[in-house]
SEKOL-732095 format. One record per residue (C-alpha): residue in three letters; x, y, z. Coordinates in steps of 0.5 Angstrom, whole numbers, plus 500, padded with zeros to 3 digits. Example, Ala and Ser with C-alpha at 12.3 -4.5 7.8 and 13.67 -1.06 7.14 Angstrom:
2
ala525491516/ser527498514/
END
This chain:
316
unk201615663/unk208614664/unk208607661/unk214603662/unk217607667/unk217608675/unk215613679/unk216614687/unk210614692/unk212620697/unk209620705/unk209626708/unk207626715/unk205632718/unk203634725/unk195635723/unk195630717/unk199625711/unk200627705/unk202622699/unk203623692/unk205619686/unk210622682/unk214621675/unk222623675/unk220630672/unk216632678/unk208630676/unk203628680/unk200622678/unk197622683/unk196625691/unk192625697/unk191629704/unk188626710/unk187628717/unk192624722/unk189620726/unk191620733/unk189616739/unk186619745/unk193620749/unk195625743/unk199620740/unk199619731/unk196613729/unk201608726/unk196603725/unk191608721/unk197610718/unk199604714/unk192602713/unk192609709/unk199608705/unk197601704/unk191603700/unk194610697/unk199604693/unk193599692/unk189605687/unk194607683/unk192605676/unk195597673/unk202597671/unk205603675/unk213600677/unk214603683/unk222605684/unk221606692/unk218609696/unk220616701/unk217617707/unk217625710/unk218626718/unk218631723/unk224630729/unk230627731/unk231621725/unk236616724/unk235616717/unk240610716/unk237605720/unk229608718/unk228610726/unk224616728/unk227617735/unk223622737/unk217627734/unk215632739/unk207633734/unk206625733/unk209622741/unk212618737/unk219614741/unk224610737/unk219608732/unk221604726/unk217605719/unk218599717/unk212598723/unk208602719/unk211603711/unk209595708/unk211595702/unk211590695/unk216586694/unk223589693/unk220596693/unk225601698/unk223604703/unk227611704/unk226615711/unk228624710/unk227630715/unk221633713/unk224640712/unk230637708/unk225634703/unk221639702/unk227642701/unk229638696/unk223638693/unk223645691/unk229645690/unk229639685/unk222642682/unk220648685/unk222655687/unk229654689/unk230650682/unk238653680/unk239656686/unk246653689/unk245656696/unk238657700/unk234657707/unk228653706/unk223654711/unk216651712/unk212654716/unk205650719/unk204646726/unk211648727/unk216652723/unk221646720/unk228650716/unk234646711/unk240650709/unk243649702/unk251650701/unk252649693/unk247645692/unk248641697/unk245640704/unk247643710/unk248638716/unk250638722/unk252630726/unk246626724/unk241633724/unk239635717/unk235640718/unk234646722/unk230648728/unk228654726/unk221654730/unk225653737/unk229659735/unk228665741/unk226671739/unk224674745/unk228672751/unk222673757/unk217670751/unk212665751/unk214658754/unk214653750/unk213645751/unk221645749/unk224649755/unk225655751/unk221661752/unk220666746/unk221660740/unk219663734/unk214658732/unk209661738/unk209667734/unk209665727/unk205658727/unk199656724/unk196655731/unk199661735/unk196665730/unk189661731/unk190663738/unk193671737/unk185670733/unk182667738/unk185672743/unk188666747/unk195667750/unk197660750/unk195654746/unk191648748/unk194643744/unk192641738/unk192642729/unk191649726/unk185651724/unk186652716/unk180654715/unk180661720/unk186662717/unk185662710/unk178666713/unk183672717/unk187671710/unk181673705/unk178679711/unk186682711/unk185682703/unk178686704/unk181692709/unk180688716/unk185692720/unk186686726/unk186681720/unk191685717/unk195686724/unk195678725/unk200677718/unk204684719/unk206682726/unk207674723/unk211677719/unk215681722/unk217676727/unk218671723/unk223676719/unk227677726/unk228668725/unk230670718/unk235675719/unk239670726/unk240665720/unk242670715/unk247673720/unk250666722/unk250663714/unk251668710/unk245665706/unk240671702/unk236667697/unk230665702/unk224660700/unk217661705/unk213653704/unk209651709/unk200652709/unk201659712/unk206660706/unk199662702/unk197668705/unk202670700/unk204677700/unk199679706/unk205675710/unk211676705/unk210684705/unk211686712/unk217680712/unk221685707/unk219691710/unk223689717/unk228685713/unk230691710/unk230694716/unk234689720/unk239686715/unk241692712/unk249691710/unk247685707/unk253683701/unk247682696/unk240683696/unk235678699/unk231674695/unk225672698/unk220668695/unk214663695/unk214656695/unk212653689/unk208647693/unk206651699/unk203643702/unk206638698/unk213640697/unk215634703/unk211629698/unk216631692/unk221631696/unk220624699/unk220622692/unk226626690/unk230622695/unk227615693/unk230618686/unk236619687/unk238613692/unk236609686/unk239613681/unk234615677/unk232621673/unk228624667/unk233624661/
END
């Protein structure tokens, strides 16, 4: 253990569960956990079972951890000065402060990021996208979350600093969306629109993804099964048309995939440079797409990154 130095707890709440990690300024893990996020019976992410878990995830970490601060990853619309969540679509959350639900000890900061922005940052400062000045970041689980680097610094947009890449349409007569969009990328490339395409559903009944399908439809690709094979190629090539609108407007070529999905690997990377080679063909340099280095925990990194940086520590 790093005696005498801090670490950073990072929260990364998730539309299906919630990650913590305990991490040291160079970027290892002392510690980390994911557990189901808890819901009550009208959808809505359990603030109370919430804190109760980060409450003891602090409480077990061995005696003499100096915590610096803790960073707090979260989908939606955040007023990130005033540690608000205004609006989070997965979790039916309105107006939710954290400090309702992140206690911290005494003197302890508490830091509040977009999910996509920190997992982002936490590529960018230990993983995948390390040394890479301009960058799209897409995180692709319940939803499709995306953050632009502009040399090196992140793209923002008023108080939004992430991209809305999973409401993106790709087909103008496509599948409706709760948004009020049609064709949103995320109905096609998600974790749970692929549950569904397996299930030969046309629409999603609610709910989280099923990992465990996915990673059984991942495994029956990779041994020859025609229609496991036909559900990552088809992800794939939709998922390069979002990629190819985002290119086109940013100019961006350097492209991390994050995100539970992410871990079908080349089963899913293959068919997107296939259709990006088709579809960007006169782009100024080649496109780099690559895996991310923390396909599940990178909001975790990058929600200790950011207590970090606000605290101005490092590894030096």
């Amino acid at each position: 253990m790093n005696v005498g130095r801090e670490l950073a707890i990072g929260v990364d709440i998730g539309g299906t569960n919630l990650k913590l990690g305990a991490v040291w300024p160079n970027g290892e893990l002392l510690a980390h956990e994911s557990v189901p996020l808890q819901k009550n019976p009208y959808g809505q992410a359990d603030i109370r079972a919430l804190s109760l878990h980060v409450d003891r995830f602090v409480q077990r970490l061995p005696n003499g951890c100096r915590i610096a601060g803790i960073g707090v990853s979260c989908p939606g619309i955040l007023d990130t000065s005033n540690r608000k969540i205004l609006h989070a679509v997965n979790l039916k959350w309105e107006n939710v402060a954290l400090d309702s639900f992140v206690k911290p000890p005494r003197d302890v900061p508490v830091y509040l990021e977009y999910d996509a922005l920190a997992g982002a940052l936490g590529e960018k400062h230990y993983g995948a996208a390390k040394g890479l000045p301009n960058f799209l970041y897409v995180c692709i689980g319940t939803g499709i979350g995306a953050s632009l680097f502009v040399n090196g610094e992140p793209y923002r947009a008023g108080i939004v600093s992430s991209l809305n890449l999973g409401h993106m349409s790709i087909a103008f007569d496509g599948l409706p969306c709760t948004c009020g969009n049609k064709g949103c990328l995320e109905k096609y490339v998600s974790a749970p629109a692929m549950r569904m395409k397996l299930n030969g559903e046309a629409q999603s009944p609610g709910g989280g993804p099923d990992s465990d399908l996915l990673q059984s439809a991942a495994q029956a690709a990779a041994s020859g099964d025609p229609q496991a094979a036909e559900l990552f190629r088809d992800a794939g090539q939709k998922l390069a048309a979002g990629l190819v609108n985002c290119m086109q407007l940013f100019g961006v070529t350097a492209v991390v995939i994050g995100g539970g999905v992410s871990q079908a690997g080349s089963l899913l990377l293959d068919p997107v440079r296939d259709e990006l080679a088709a579809r960007y063909r006169y782009a100024v340099s080649p496109v780099e797409l690559v895996l991310a280095k923390f396909p599940t925990l990178a909001g975790v990194m990058g929600a200790a990154a950011t207590v970090f940086a606000e605290e101005k520590l490092n590894d030096e």
